[in-house]
Every structure is written in C-alpha cells, then in structure tokens.
N, CA, C and O atoms as a Maestro MAE file, in Angstrom:
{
 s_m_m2io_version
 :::
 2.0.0
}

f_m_ct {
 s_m_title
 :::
 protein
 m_atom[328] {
  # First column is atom index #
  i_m_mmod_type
  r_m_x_coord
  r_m_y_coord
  r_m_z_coord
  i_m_residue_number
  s_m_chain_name
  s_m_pdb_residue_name
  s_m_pdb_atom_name
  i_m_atomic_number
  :::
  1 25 -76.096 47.663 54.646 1 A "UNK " " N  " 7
  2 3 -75.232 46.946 55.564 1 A "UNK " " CA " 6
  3 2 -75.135 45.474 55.187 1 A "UNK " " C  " 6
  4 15 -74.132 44.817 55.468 1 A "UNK " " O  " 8
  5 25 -76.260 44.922 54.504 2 A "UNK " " N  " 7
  6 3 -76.417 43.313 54.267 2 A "UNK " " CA " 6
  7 2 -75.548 43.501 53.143 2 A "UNK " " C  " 6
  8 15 -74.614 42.750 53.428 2 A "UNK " " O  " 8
  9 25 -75.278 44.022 52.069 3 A "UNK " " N  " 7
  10 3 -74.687 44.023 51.163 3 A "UNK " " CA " 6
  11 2 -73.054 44.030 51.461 3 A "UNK " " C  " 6
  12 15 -72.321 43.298 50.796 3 A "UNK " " O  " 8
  13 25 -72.524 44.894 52.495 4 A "UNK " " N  " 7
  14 3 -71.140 44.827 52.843 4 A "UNK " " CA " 6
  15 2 -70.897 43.772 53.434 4 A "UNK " " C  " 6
  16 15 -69.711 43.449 53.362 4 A "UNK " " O  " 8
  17 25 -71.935 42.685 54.338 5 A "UNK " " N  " 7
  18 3 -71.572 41.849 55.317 5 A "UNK " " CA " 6
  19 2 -71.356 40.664 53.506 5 A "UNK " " C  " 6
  20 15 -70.389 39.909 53.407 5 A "UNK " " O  " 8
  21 25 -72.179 40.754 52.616 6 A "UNK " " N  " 7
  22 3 -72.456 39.511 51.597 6 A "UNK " " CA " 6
  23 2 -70.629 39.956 50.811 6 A "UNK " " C  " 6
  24 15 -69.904 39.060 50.378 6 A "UNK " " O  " 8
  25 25 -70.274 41.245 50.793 7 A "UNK " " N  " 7
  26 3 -68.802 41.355 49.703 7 A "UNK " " CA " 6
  27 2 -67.810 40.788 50.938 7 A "UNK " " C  " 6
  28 15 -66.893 40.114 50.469 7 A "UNK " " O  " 8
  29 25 -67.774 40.894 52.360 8 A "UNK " " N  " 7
  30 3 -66.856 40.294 53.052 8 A "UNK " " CA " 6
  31 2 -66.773 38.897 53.056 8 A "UNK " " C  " 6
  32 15 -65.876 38.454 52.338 8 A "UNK " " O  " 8
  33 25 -67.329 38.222 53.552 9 A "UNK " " N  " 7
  34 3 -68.200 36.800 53.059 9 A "UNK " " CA " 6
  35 2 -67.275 36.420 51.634 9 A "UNK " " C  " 6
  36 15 -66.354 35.605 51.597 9 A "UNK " " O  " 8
  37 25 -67.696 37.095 50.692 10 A "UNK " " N  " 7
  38 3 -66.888 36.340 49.274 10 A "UNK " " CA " 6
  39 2 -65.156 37.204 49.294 10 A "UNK " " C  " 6
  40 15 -64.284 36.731 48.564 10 A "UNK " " O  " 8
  41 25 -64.945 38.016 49.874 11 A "UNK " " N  " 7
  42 3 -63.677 38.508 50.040 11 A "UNK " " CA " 6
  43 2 -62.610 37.511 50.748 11 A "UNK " " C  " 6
  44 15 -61.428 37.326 50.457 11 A "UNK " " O  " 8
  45 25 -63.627 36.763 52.060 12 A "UNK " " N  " 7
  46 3 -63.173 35.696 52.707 12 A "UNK " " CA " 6
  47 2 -62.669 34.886 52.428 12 A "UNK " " C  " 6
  48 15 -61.574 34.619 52.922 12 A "UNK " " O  " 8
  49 25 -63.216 34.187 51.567 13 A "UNK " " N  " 7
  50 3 -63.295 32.836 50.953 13 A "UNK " " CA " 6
  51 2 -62.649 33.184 49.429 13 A "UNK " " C  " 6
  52 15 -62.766 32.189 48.713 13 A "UNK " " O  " 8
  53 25 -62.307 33.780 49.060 14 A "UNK " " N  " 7
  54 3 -61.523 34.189 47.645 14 A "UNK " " CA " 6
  55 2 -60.067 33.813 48.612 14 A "UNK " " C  " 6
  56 15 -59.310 32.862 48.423 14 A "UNK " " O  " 8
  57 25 -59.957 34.902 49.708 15 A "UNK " " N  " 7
  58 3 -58.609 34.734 50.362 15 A "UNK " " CA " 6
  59 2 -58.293 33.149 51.111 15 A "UNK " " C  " 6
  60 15 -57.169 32.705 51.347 15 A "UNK " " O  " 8
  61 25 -59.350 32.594 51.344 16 A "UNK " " N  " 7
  62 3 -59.076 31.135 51.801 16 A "UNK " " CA " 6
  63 2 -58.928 29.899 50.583 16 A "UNK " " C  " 6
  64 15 -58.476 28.775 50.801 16 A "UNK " " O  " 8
  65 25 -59.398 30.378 49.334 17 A "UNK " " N  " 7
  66 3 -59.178 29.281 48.117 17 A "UNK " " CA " 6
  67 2 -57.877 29.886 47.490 17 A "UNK " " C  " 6
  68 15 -57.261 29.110 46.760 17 A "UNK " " O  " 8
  69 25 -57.375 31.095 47.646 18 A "UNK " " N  " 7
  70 3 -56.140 31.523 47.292 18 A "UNK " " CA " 6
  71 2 -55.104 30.939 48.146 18 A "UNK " " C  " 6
  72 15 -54.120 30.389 47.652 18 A "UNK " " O  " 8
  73 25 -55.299 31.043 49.496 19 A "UNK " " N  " 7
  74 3 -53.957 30.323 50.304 19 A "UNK " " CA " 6
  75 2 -53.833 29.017 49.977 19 A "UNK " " C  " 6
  76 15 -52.740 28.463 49.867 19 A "UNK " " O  " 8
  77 25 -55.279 28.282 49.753 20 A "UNK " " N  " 7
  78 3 -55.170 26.208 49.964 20 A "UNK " " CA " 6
  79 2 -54.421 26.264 48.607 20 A "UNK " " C  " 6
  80 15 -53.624 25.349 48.400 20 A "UNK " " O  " 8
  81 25 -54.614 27.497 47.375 21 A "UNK " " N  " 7
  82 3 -53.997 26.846 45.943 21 A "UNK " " CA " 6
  83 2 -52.200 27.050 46.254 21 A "UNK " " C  " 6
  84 15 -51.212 26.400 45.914 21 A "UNK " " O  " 8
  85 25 -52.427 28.385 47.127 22 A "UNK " " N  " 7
  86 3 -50.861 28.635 47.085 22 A "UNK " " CA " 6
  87 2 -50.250 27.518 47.349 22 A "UNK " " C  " 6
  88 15 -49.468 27.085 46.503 22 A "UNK " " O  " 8
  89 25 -50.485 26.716 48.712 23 A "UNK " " N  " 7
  90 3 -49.775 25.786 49.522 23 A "UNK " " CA " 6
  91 2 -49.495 24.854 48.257 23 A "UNK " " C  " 6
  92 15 -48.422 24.253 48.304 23 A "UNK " " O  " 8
  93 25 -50.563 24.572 46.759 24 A "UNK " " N  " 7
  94 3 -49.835 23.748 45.818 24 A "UNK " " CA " 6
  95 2 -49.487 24.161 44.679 24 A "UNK " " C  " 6
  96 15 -49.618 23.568 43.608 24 A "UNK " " O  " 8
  97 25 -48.881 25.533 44.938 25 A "UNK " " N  " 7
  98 3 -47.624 25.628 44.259 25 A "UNK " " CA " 6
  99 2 -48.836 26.846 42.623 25 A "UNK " " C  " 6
  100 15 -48.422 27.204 41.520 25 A "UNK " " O  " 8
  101 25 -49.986 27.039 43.136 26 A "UNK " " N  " 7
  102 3 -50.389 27.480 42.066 26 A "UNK " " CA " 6
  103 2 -50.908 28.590 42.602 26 A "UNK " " C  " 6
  104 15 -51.195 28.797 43.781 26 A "UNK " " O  " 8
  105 25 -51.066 29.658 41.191 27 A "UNK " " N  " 7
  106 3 -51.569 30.964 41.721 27 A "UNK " " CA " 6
  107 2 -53.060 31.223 40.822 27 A "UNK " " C  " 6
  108 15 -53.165 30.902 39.639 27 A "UNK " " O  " 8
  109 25 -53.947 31.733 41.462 28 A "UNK " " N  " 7
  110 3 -55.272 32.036 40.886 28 A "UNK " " CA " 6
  111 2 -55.467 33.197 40.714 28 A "UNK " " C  " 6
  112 15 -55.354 33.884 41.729 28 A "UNK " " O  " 8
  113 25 -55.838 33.933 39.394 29 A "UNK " " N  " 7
  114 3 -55.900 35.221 38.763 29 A "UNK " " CA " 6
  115 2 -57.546 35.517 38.371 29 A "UNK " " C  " 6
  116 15 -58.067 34.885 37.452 29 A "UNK " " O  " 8
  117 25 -58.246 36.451 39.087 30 A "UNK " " N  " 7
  118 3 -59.557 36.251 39.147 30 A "UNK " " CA " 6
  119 2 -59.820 37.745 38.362 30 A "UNK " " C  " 6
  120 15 -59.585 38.775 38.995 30 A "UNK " " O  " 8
  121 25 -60.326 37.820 36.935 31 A "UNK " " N  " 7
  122 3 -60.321 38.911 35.336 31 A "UNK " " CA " 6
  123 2 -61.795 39.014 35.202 31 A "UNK " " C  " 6
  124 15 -62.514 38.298 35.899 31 A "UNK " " O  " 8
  125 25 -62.283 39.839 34.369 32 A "UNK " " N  " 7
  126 3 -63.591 40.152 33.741 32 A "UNK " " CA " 6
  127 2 -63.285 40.051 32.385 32 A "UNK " " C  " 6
  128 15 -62.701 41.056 31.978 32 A "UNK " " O  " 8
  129 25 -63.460 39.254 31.606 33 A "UNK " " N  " 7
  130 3 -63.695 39.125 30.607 33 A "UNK " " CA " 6
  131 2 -64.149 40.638 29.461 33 A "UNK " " C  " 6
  132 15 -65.246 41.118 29.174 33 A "UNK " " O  " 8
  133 25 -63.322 40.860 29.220 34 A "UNK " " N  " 7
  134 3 -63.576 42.237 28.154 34 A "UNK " " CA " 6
  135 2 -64.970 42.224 27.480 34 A "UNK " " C  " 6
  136 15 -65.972 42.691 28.022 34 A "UNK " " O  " 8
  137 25 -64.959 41.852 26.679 35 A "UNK " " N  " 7
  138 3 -66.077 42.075 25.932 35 A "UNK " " CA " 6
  139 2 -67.592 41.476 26.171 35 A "UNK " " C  " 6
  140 15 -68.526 42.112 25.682 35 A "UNK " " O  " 8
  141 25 -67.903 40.083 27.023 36 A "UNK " " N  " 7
  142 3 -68.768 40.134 27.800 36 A "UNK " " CA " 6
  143 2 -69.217 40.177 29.290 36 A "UNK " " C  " 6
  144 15 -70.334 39.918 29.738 36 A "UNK " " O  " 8
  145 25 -68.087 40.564 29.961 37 A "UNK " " N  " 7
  146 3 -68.458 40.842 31.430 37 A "UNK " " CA " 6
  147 2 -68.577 40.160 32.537 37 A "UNK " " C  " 6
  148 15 -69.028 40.345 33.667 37 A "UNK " " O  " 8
  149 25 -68.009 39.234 31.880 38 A "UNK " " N  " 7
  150 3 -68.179 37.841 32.782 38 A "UNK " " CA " 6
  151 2 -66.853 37.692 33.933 38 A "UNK " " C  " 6
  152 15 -65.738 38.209 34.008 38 A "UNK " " O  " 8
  153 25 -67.448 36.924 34.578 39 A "UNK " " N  " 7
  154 3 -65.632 36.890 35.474 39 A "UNK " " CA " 6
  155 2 -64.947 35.663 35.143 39 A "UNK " " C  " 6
  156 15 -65.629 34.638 35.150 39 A "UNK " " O  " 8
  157 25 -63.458 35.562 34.793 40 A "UNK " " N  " 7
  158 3 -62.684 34.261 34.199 40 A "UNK " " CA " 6
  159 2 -61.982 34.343 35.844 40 A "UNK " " C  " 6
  160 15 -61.913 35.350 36.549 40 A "UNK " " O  " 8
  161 25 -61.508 32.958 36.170 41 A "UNK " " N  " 7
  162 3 -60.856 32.763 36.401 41 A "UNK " " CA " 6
  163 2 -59.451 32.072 35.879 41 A "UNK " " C  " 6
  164 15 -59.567 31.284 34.940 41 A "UNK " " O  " 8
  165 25 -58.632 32.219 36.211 42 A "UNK " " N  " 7
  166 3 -56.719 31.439 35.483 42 A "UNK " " CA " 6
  167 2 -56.740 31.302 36.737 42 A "UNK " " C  " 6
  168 15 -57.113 32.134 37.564 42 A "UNK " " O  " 8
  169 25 -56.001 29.348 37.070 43 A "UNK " " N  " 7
  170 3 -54.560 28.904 37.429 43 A "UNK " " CA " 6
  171 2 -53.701 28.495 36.408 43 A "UNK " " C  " 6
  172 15 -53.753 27.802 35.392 43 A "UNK " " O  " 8
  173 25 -52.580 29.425 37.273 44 A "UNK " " N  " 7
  174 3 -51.269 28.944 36.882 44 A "UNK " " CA " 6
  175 2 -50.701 28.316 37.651 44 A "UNK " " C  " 6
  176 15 -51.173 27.849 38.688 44 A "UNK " " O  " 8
  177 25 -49.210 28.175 37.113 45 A "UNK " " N  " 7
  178 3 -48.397 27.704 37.880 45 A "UNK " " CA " 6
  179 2 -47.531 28.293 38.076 45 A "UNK " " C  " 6
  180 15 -47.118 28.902 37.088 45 A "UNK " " O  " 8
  181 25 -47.017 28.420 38.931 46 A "UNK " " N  " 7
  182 3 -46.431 29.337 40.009 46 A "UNK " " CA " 6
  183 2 -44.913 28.930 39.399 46 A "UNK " " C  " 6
  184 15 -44.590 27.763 39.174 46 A "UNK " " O  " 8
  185 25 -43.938 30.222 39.143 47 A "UNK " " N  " 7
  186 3 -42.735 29.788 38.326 47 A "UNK " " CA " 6
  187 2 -42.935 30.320 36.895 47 A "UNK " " C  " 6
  188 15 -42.260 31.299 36.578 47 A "UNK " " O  " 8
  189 25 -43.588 29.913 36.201 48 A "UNK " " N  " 7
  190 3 -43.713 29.630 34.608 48 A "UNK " " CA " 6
  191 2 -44.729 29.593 34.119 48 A "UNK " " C  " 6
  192 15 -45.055 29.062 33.057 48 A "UNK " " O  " 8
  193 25 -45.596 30.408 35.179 49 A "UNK " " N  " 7
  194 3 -47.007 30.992 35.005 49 A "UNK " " CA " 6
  195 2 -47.721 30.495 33.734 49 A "UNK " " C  " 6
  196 15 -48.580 31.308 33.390 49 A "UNK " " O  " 8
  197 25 -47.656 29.613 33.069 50 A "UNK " " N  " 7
  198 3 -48.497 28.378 32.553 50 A "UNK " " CA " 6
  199 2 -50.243 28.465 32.848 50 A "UNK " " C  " 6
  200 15 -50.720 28.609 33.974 50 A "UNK " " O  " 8
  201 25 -50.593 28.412 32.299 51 A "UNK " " N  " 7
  202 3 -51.978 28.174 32.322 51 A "UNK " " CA " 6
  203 2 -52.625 26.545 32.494 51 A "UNK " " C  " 6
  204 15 -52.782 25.803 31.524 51 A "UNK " " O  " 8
  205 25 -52.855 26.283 33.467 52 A "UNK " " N  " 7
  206 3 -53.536 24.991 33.993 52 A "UNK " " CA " 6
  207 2 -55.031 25.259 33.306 52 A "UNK " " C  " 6
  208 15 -55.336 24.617 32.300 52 A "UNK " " O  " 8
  209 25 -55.708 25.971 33.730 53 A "UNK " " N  " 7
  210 3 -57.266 25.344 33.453 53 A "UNK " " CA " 6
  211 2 -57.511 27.489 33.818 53 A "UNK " " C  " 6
  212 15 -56.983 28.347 34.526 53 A "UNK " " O  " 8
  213 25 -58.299 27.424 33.094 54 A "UNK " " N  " 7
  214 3 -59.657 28.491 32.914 54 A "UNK " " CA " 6
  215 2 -60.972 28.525 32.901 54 A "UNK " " C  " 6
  216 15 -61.575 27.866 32.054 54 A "UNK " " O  " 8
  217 25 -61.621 29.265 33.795 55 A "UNK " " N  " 7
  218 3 -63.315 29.067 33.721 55 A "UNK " " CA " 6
  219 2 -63.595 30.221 33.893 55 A "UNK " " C  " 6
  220 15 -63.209 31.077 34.688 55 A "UNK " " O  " 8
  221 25 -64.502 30.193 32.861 56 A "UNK " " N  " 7
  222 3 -65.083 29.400 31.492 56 A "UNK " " CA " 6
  223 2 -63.602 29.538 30.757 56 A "UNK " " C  " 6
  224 15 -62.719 30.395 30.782 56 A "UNK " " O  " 8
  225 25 -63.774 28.282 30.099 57 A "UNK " " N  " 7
  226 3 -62.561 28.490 28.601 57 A "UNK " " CA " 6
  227 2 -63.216 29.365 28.090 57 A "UNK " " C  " 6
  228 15 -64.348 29.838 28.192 57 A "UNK " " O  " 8
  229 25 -61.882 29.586 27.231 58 A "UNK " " N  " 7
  230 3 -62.144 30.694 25.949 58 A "UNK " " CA " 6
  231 2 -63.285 29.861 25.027 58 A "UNK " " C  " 6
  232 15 -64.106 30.554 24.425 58 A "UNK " " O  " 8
  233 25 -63.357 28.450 24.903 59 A "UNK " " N  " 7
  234 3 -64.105 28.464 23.802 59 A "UNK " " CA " 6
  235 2 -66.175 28.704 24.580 59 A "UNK " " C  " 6
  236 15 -67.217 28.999 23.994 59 A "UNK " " O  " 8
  237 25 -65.889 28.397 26.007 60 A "UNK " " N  " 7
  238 3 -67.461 28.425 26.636 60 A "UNK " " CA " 6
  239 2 -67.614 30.223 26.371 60 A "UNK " " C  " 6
  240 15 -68.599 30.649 25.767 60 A "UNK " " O  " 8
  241 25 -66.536 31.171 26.890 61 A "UNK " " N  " 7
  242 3 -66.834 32.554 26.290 61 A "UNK " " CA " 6
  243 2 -67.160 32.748 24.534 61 A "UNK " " C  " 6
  244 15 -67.989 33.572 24.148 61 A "UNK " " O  " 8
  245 25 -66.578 32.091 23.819 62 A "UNK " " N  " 7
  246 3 -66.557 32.751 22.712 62 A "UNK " " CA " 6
  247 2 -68.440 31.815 22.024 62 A "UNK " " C  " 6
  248 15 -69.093 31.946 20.988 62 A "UNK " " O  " 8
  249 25 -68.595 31.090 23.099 63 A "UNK " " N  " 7
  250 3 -70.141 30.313 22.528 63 A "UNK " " CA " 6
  251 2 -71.156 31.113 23.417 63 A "UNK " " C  " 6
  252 15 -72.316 31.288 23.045 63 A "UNK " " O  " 8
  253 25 -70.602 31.660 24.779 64 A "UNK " " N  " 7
  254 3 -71.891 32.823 25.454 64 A "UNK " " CA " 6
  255 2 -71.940 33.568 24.209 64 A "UNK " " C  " 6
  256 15 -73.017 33.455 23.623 64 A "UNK " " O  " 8
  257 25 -70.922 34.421 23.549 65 A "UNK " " N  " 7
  258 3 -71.102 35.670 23.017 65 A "UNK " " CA " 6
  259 2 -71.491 35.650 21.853 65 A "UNK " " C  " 6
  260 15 -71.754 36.679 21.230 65 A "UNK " " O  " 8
  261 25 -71.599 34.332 21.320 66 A "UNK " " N  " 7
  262 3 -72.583 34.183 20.030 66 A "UNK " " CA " 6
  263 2 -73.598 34.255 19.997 66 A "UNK " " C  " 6
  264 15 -74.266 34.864 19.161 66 A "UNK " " O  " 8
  265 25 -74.304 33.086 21.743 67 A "UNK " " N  " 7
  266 3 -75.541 33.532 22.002 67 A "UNK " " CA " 6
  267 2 -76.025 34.265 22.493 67 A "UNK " " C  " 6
  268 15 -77.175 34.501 22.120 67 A "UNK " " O  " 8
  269 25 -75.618 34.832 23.291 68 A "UNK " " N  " 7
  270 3 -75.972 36.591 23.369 68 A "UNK " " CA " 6
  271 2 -76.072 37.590 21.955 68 A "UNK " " C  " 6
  272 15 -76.932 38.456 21.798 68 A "UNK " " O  " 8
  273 25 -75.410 37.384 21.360 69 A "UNK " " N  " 7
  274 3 -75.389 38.286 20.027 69 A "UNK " " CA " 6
  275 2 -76.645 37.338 18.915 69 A "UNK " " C  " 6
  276 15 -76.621 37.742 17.753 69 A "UNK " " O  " 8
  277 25 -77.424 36.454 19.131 70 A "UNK " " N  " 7
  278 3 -78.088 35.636 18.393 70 A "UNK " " CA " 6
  279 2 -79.354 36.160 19.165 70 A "UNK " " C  " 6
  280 15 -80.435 36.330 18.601 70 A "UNK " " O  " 8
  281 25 -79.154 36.383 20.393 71 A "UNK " " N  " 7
  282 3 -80.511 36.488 21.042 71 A "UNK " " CA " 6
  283 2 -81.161 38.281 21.051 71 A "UNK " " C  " 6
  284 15 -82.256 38.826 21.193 71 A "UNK " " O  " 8
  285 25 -79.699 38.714 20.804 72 A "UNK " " N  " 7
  286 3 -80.023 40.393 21.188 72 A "UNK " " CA " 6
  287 2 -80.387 40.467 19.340 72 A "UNK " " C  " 6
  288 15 -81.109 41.354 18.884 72 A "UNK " " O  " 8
  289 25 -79.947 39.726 18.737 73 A "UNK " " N  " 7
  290 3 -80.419 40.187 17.200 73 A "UNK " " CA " 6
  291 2 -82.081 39.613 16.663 73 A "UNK " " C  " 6
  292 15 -82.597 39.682 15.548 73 A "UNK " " O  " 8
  293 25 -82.603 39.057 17.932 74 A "UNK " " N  " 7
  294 3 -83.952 38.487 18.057 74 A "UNK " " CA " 6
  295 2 -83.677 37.194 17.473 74 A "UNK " " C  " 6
  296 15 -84.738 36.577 17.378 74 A "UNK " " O  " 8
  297 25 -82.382 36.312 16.903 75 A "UNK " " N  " 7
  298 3 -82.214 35.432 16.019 75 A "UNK " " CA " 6
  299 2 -83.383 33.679 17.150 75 A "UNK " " C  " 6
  300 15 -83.931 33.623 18.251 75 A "UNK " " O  " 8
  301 25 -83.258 33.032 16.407 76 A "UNK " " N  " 7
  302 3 -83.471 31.843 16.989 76 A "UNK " " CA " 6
  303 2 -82.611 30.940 17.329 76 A "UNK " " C  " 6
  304 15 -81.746 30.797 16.465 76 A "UNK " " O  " 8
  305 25 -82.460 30.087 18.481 77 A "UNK " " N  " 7
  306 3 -81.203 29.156 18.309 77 A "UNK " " CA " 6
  307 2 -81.367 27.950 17.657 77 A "UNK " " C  " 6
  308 15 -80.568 27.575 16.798 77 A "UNK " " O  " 8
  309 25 -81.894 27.602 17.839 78 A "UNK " " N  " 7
  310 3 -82.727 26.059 17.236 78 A "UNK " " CA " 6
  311 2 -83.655 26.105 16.578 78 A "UNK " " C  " 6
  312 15 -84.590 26.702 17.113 78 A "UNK " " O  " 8
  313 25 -83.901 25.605 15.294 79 A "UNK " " N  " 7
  314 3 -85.196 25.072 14.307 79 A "UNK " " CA " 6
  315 2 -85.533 23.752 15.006 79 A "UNK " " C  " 6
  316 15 -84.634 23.068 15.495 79 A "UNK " " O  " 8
  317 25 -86.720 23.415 15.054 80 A "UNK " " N  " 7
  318 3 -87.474 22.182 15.198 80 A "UNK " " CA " 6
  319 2 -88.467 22.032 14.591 80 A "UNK " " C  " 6
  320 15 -89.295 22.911 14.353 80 A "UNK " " O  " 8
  321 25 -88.513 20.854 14.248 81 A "UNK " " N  " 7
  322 3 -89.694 20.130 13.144 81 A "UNK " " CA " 6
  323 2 -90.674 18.954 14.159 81 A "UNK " " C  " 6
  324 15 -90.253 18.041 14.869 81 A "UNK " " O  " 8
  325 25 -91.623 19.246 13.985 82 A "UNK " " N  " 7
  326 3 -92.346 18.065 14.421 82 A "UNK " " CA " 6
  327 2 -92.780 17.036 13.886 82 A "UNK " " C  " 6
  328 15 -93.374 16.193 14.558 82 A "UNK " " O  " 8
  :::
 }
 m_bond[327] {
  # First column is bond index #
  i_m_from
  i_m_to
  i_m_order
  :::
  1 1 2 1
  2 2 3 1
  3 3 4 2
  4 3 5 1
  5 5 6 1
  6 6 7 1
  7 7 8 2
  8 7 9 1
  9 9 10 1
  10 10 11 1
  11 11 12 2
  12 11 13 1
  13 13 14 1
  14 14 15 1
  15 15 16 2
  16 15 17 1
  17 17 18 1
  18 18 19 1
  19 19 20 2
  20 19 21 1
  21 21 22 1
  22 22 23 1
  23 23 24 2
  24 23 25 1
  25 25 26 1
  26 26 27 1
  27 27 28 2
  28 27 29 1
  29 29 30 1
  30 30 31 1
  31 31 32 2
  32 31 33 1
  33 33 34 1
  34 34 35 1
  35 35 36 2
  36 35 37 1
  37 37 38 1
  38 38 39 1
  39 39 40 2
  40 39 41 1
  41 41 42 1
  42 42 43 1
  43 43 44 2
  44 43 45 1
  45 45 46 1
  46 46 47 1
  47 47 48 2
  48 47 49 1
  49 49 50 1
  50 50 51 1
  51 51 52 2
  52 51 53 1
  53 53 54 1
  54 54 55 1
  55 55 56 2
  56 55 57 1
  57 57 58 1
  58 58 59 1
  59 59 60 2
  60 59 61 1
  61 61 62 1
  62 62 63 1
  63 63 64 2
  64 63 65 1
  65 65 66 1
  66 66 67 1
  67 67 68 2
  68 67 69 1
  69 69 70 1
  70 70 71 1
  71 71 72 2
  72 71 73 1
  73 73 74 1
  74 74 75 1
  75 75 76 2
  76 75 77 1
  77 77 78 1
  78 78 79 1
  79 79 80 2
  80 79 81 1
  81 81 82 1
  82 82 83 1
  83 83 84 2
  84 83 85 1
  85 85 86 1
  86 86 87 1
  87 87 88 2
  88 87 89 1
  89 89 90 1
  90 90 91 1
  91 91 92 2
  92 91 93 1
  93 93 94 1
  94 94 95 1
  95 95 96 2
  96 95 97 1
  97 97 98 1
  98 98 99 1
  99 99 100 2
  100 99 101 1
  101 101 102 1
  102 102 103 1
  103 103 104 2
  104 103 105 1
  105 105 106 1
  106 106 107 1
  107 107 108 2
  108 107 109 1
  109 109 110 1
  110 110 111 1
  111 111 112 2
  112 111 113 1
  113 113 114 1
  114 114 115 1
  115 115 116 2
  116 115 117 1
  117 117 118 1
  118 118 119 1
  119 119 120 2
  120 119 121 1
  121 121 122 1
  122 122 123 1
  123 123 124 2
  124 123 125 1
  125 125 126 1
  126 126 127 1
  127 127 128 2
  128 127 129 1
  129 129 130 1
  130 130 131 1
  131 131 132 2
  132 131 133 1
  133 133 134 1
  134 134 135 1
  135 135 136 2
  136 135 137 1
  137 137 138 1
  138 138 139 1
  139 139 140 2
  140 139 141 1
  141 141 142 1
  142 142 143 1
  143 143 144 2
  144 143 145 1
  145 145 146 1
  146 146 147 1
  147 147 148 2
  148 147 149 1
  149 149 150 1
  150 150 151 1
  151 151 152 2
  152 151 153 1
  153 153 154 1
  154 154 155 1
  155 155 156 2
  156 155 157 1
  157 157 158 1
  158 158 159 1
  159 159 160 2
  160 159 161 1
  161 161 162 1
  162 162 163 1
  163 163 164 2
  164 163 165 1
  165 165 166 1
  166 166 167 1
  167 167 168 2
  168 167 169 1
  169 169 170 1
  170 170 171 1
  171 171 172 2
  172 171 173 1
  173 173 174 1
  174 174 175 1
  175 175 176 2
  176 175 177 1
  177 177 178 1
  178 178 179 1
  179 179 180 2
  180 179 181 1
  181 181 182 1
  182 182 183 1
  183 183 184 2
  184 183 185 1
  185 185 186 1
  186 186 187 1
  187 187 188 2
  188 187 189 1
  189 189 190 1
  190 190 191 1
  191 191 192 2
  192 191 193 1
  193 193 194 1
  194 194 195 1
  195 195 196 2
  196 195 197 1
  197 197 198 1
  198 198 199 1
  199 199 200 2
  200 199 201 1
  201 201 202 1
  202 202 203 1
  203 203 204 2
  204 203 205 1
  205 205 206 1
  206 206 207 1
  207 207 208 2
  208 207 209 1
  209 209 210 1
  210 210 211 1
  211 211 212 2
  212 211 213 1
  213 213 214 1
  214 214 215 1
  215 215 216 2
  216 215 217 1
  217 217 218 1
  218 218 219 1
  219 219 220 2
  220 219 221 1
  221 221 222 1
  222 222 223 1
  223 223 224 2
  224 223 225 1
  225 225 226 1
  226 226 227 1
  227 227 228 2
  228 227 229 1
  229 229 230 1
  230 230 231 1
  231 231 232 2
  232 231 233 1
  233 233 234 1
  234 234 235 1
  235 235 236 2
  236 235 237 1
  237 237 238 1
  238 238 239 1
  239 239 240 2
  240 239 241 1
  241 241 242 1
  242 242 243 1
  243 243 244 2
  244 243 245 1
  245 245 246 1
  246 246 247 1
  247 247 248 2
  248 247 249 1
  249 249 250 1
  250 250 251 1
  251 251 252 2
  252 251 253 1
  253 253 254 1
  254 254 255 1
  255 255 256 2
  256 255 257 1
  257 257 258 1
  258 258 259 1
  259 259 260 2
  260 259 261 1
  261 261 262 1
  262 262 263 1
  263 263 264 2
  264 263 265 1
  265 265 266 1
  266 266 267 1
  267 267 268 2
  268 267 269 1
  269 269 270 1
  270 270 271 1
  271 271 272 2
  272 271 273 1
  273 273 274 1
  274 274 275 1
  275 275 276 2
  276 275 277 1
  277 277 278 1
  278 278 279 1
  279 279 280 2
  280 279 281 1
  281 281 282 1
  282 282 283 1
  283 283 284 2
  284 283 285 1
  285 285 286 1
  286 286 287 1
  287 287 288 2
  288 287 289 1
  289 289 290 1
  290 290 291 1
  291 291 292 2
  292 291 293 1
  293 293 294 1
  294 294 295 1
  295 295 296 2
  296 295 297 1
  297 297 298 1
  298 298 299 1
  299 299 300 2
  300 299 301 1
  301 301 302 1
  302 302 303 1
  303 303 304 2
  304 303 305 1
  305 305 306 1
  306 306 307 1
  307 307 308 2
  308 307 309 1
  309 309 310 1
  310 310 311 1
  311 311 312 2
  312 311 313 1
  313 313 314 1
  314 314 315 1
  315 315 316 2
  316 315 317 1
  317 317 318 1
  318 318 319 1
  319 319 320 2
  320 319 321 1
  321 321 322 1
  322 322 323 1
  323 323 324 2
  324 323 325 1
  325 325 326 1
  326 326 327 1
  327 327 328 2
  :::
 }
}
C-alpha cells in the first residue's frame, strides 16, 4: 500500500511540473534511455518541438556508460601516484 501511496505522490507532481511548463509554451517528454536504463528527460518547444535542454545530456549518458562498462570489466578509473 506504501508503495502505491509513493507512485501517486510522483504521478502528482510529474502532472503539476507538466502544467507550470505547459503555461510556457513548452512540453516535457519523460524516456528511458535504451541502452542504460536511465530516465532522460526532453523540453521542447511546443510548435517546432526543438529541443531546449535534456537531462542527462547525451554526452553525461554516453560518460555513465563508459563507466559502467569500465567498472563491470573490473577496469580502474584513475591511476594515482604518490
């Protein structure tokens, strides 16, 4: 039951940051990221559906999935010398 009351709660508030963007003219497109699972958000702009801003950019996804693929290959990220 705590779990349905916690998805209404963010169902809420998805629908209340969707109306304040509508009123300026922009629309918010809320995706999972294919290949690592993540959730993106897109605004556009409403009309000519343009891409304003994305989070994470493509380039913060395409630097998770290096380090994820660096870490699942046991790799190291950093050398340090003392």
């Amino acid at each position: 039951m705590r779990q349905e009351s916690g998805a209404k709660a963010v169902e809420r508030a998805v629908e209340s940051v969707e109306r304040y963007v509508s009123d300026l003219a922009r629309d918010l497109q809320f995706s999972v990221h294919e290949s690592s699972g993540r959730t993106v958000i897109t605004v556009t702009e409403r009309g000519t559906q343009r891409v304003i801003r994305q989070i994470p950019s493509e380039e913060m996804l395409a630097l998770a999935e290096r380090i994820d693929s660096t870490l699942d290959q046991g790799g190291v990220l950093m050398r340090t010398r003392a």
